[in-house]
C-alpha distance (Angstrom), angle and dihedral (degrees) to the residues before:
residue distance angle dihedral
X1 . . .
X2 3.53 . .
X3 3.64 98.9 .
X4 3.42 86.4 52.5
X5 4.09 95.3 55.5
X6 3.83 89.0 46.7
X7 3.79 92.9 50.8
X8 4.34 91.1 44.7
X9 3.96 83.5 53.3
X10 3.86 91.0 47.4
X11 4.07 90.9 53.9
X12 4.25 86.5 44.2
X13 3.78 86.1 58.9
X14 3.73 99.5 40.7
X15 3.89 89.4 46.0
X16 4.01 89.3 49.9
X17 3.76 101.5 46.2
X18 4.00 90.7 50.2
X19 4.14 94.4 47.6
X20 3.88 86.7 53.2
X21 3.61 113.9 95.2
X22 4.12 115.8 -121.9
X23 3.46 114.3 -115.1
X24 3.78 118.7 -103.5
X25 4.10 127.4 -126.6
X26 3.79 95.6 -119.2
X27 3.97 118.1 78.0
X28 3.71 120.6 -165.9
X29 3.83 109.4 -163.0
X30 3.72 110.5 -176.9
X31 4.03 114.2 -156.5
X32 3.55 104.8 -170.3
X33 4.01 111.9 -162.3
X34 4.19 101.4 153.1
X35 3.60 141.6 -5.2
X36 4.23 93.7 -93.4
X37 3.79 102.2 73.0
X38 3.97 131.6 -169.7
X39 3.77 124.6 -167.4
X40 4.17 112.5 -136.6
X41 3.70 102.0 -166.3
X42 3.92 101.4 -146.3
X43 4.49 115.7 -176.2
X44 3.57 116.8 -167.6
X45 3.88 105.1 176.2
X46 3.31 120.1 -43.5
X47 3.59 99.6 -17.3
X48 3.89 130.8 73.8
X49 3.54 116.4 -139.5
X50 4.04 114.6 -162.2
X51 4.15 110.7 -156.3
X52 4.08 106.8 -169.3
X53 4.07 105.0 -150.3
X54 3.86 139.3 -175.6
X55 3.49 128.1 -130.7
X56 3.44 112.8 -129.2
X57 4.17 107.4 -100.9
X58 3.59 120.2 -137.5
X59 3.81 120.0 -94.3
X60 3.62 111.7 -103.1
X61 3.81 126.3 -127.0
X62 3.97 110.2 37.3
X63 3.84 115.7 56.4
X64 3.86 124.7 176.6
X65 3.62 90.8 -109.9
X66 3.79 94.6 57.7
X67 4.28 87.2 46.3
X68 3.92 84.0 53.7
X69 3.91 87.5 53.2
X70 3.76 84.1 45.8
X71 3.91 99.3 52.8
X72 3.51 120.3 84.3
X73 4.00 115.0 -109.4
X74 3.81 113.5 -107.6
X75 4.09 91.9 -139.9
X76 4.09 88.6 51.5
X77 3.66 104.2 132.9
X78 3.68 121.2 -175.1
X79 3.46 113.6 -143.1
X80 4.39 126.4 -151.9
X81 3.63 123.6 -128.9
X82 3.57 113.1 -111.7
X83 3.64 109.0 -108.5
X84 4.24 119.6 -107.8
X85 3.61 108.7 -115.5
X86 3.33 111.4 -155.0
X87 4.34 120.9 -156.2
X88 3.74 133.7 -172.2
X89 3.94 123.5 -103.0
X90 4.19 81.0 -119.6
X91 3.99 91.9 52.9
X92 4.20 80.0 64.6
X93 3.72 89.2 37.5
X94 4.00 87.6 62.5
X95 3.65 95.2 34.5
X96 3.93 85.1 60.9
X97 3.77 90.0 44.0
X98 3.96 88.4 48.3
X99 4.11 97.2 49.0
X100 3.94 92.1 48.8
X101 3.66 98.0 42.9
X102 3.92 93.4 44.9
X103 4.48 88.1 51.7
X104 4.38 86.3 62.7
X105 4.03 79.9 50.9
X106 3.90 94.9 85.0
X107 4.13 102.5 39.7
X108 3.90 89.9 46.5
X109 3.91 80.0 49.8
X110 3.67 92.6 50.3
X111 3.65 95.3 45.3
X112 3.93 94.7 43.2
X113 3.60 86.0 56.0
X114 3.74 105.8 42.3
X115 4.25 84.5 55.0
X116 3.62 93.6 37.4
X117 4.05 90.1 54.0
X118 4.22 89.5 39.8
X119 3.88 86.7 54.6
X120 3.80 98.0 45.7
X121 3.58 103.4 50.0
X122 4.15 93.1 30.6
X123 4.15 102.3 41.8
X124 3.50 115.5 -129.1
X125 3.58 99.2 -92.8
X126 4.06 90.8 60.4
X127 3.70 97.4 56.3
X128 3.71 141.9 92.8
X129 4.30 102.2 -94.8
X130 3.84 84.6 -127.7
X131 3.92 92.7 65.5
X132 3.94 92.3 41.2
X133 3.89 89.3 42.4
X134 4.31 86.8 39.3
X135 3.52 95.3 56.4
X136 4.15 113.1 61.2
X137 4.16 82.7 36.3
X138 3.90 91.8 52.2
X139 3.77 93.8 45.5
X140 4.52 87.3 44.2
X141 4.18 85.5 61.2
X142 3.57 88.3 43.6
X143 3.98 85.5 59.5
X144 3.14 99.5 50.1
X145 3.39 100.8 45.0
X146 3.89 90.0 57.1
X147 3.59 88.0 43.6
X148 3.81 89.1 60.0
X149 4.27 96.1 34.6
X150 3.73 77.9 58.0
X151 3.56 104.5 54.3
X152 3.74 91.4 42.1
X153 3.38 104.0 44.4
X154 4.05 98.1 42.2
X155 3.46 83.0 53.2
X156 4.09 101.1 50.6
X157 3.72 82.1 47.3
X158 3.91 94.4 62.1
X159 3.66 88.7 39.1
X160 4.18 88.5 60.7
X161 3.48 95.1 42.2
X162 3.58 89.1 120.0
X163 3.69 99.3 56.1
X164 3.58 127.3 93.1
X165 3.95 99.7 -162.9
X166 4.01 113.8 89.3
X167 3.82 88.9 0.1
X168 4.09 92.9 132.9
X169 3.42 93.4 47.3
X170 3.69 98.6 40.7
X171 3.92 80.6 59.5
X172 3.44 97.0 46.5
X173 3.88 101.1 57.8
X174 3.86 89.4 44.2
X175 3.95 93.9 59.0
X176 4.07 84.9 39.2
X177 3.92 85.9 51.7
X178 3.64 97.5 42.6
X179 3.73 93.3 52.6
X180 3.95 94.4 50.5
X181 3.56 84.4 51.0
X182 3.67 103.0 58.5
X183 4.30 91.9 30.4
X184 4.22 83.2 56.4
X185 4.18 98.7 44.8
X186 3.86 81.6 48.1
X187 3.95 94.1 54.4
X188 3.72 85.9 44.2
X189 3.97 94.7 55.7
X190 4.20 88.0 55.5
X191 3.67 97.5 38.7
X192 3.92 97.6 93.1
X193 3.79 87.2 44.0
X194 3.98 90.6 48.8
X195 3.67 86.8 65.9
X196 3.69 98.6 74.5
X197 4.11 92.6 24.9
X198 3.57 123.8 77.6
X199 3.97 92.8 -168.9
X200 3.89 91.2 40.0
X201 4.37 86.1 49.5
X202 3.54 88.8 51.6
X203 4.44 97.0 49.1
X204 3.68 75.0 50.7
X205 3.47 113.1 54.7
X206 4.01 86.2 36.6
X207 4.04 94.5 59.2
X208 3.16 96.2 38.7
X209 4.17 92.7 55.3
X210 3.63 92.8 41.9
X211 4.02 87.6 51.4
X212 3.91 93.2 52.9
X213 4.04 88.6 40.6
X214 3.99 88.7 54.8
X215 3.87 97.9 37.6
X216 4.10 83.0 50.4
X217 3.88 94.1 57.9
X218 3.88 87.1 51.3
X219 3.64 95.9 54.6
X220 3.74 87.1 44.9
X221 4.15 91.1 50.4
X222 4.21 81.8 55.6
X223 3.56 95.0 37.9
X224 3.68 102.3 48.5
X225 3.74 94.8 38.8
X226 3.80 94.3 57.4
């Protein structure tokens, strides 16, 4: 009975080692690392051996064009607040007294001129008495009207020392200003003496035009740049 188990277990083994298939030459070993594969074919000898890899994927989250977004920008500039300057209710006050003042400036120059012209090439005995009596009146408001331009405006312009806006300008027609004022107290000393003096007439009439022509091109500089 034993014989005949061993031989029954010998016919099992026979049986089993001739259903199983022989193993073939070619291997195919699959190393899965990611979802995006690559095959590498690889031969050593005879046999071919197949390895199935992954590139590495890229790292989600960060990208280069979010770090761009992050970086600052070379050409950034940061730019200041201009500063609040603040003026007094009597800075407008004189402003207002400034503006109307400096609109009488161009009649009284017309009239001073039209008299001043009259007595010059007439005499003063050969003209009307209201041109010879016109003239030194004309040229007194004149006076005082610069004299009161000046106070206010040198005054405005210390008040907006501070501010940037309209500083050239402001400058500009105070020099102007400042020059017609001293070129018309000067024709005003040598007007009496003018009356008499032909040469002293002429220095007279000559400052006192080039004083209203540069007082003129001030008002203008405010005036236009308003």
């Amino acid at each position: 009975m034993i014989a005949g188990l061993l031989a029954l277990t010998l016919v099992s083994a026979d049986t089993t080692m001739r259903i199983a298939p022989p193993l073939t030459d070619s291997v195919m070993v699959s190393v899965l690392v990611a979802a995006d594969t690559s095959t590498v074919p690889l031969s050593s000898g005879g046999d071919s051996l197949h390895l199935s890899a992954t590139r590495p994927m890229p790292r989600a989250g960060v990208t280069d064009s979010s770090l761009r977004l992050l970086r600052p920008r070379a050409d950034t500039t940061i730019r200041k607040k201009r500063a609040l300057v603040e003026y007094s209710d009597w800075y407008g006050r004189r402003v207002t007294i400034h503006k109307t003042l400096s609109w009488a400036m161009l009649p009284l120059f017309a009239v001073s001129y039209y008299t001043g012209e009259q007595l010059a090439r007439e005499g003063r005995e050969n003209v009307s008495p209201w041109i010879r009596k016109a003239h030194p009146y004309v040229a007194t408001a004149d006076a005082a009207i610069f004299g009161i331009n000046t106070v206010t405006g040198l005054w405005n312009l210390w008040d907006s020392r501070r501010d940037p806006q309209g500083r050239v300008r402001r400058i500009v027609h105070s020099v102007l200003f400042i020059a017609a004022d001293a070129g018309f107290a000067y024709a005003g000393s040598i007007g009496r003496d003018g009356r008499e003096n032909g040469e002293i007439r002429s220095r007279h009439r000559t400052i006192a035009l080039s004083s209203m022509g540069v007082s003129t091109v001030g008002w203008l500089i405010m005036l236009i740049g308003q």
